[in-house]
C-alpha positions in Angstrom: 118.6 94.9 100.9 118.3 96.1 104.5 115.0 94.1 105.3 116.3 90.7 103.6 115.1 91.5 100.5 117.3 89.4 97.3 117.6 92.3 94.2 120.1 91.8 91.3 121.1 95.5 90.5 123.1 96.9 87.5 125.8 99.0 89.7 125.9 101.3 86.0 122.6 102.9 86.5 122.4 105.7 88.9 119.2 104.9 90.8 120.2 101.1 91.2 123.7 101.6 92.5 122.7 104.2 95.0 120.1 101.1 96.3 123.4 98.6 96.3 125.4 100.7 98.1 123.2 101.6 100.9 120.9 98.5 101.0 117.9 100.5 100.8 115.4 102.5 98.6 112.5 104.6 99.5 111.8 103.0 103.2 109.5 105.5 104.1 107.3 104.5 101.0 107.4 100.9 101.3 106.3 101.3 104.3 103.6 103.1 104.2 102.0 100.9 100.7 102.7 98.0 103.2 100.9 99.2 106.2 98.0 100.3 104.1 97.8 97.2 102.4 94.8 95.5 103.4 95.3 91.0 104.0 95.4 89.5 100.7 95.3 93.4 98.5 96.0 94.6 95.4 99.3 96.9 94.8 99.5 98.7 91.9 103.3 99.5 91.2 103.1 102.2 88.1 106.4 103.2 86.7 108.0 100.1 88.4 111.6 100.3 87.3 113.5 97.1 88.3 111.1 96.5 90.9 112.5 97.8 94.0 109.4 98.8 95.4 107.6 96.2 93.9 109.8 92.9 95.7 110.6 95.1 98.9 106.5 95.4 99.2 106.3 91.7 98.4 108.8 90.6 100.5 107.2 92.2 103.7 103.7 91.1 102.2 104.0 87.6 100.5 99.6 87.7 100.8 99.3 90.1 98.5 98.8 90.7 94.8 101.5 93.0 92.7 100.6 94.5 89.0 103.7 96.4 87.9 103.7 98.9 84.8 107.3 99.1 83.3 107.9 100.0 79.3 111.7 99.8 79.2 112.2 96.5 77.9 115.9 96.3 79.9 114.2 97.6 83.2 111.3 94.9 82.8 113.5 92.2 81.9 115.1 92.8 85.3 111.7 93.2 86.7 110.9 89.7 85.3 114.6 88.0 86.9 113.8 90.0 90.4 110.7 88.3 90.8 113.1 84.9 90.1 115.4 85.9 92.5 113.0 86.9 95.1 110.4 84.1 94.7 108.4 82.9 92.1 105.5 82.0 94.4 104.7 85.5 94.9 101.6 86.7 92.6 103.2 89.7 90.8 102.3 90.2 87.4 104.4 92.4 84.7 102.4 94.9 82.0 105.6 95.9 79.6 103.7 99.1 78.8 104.0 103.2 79.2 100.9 104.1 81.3 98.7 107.2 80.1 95.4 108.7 79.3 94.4 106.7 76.2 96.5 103.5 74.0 98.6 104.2 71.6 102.6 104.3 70.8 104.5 107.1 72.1 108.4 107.7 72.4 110.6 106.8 75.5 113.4 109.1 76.1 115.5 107.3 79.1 119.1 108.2 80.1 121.8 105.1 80.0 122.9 106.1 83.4 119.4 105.9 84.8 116.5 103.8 83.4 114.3 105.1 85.8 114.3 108.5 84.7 113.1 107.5 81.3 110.5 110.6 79.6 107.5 109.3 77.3 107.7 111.8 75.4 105.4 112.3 72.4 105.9 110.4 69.1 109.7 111.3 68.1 111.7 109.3 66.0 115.0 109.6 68.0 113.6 107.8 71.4 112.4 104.2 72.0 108.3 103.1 70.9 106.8 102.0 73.7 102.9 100.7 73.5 100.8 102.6 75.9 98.0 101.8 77.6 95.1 103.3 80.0 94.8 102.2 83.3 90.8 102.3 83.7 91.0 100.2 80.0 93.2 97.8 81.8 91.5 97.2 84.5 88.1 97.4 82.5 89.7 93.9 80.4 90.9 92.1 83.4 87.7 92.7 85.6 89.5 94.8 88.5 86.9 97.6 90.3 89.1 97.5 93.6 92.9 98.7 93.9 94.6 99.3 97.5 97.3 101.3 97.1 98.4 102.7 93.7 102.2 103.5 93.2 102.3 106.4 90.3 106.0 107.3 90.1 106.4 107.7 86.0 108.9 111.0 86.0 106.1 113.9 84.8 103.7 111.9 82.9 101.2 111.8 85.4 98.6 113.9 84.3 98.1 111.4 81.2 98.1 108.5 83.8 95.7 109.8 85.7 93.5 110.9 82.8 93.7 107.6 81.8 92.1 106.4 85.5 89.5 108.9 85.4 86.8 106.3 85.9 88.6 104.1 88.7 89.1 107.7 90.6 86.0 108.8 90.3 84.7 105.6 91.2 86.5 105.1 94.5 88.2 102.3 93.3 91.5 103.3 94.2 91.7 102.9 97.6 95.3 105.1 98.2 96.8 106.7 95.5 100.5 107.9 96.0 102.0 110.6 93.4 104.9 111.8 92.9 105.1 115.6 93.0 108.3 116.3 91.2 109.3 119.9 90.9 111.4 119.7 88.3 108.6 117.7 86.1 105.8 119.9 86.7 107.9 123.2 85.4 109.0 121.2 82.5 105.4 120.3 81.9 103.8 123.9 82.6 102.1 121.9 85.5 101.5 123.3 89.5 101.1 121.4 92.4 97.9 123.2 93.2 97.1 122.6 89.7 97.3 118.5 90.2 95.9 118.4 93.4 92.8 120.4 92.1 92.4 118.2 89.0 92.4 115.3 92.1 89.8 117.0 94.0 87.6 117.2 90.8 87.9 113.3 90.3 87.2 112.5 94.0 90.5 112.3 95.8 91.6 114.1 98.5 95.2 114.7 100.1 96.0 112.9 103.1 99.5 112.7 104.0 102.7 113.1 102.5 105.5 110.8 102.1 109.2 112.3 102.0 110.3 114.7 100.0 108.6 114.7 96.4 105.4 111.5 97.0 102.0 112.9 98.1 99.1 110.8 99.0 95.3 111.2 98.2 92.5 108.6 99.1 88.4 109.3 97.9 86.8 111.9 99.2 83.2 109.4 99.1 
């Protein structure tokens, strides 16, 4: 990439090729998680693809500490060799689950051209089963009340993700949260933007910026 990060991309897949090509992805992004990143903090990198936000953040931030949500297995296992190829000695850990408001198995519905516009969509038998999980669960098991910036980019399944972090909002726990505000998603889903950033206000978050096109920004309102 660009900024000397090392990525292995499939030049098939839409999203991936379009990142070859031009030797970058989402720079405005990347950097704002990395200048909001606090020495030695905690990125949470939901809907994490191949990870080319996750190695691009971790290349500009070797200090800190990446957990990445992926549930395609191909997408994660390229996850798993871009952390290889990047360096092994940064501390990013790979959850191979959906993310969403309780656990459970639900379907994956993800286009062959792009695996990061995969839909969880329900329990079908024609998609892929994909174990979900909760993110306040999550971090309840592995002891985590503090998150820096959260990364929650999982193509119109937001509102179960975030019901699923009701506690950890409500808390203050997460520190930035950046959303992605898809258009197309939220009429699919029946959902406004007001309607979101409402349901944000009345678990403690607060917009504070916007990011490009389509990723808003929120941080606690305490």
């Amino acid at each position: 990439m660009a900024d000397g990060t090392w990525l292995a991309l499939d030049l098939g897949d839409r999203t991936q090729a379009l990142a070859f090509l031009t030797r970058r992805y989402s720079e405005d992004l990347v950097r704002q998680i990395v200048g909001r990143l606090p020495e030695k903090g905690l990125f949470f990198d939901v809907g994490a693809n191949v990870g080319l936000i996750s190695f691009q953040v971790a290349h500009r931030r070797p200090d800190i500490r990446i957990v990445a949500f992926e549930p395609h297995p191909k997408a994660a296992s390229a996850w798993r060799g871009n952390h290889q190829l990047s360096s092994e000695d940064i501390e990013a850990t790979l959850v191979e689950t959906a993310v969403g408001d309780r656990a459970g198995i639900l379907s994956l519905e993800s286009p062959s051209s792009d695996l990061g516009a995969g839909i969880v969509a329900g329990k079908r038998d024609d998609g892929l089963p994909v174990q979900v999980i909760a993110l306040d669960d999550y971090c309840a098991a592995q002891g985590i009340n503090r998150i820096d910036v959260m990364k929650l980019d999982v193509e119109g399944s937001e509102p179960e993700a975030l019901a699923g972090a009701r506690k950890l909002l409500a808390s203050g726990a997460i520190r930035l949260l950046i959303v992605e505000f898809n258009d197309g998603h939220f009429a699919r889903r029946g959902i406004s933007r007001r309607a979101m950033v409402q349901w944000l206000a009345d678990h403690g978050m607060a917009p504070c910026g916007s990011i490009a096109a389509d990723d808003v920004a929120f941080s606690p309102t305490g």
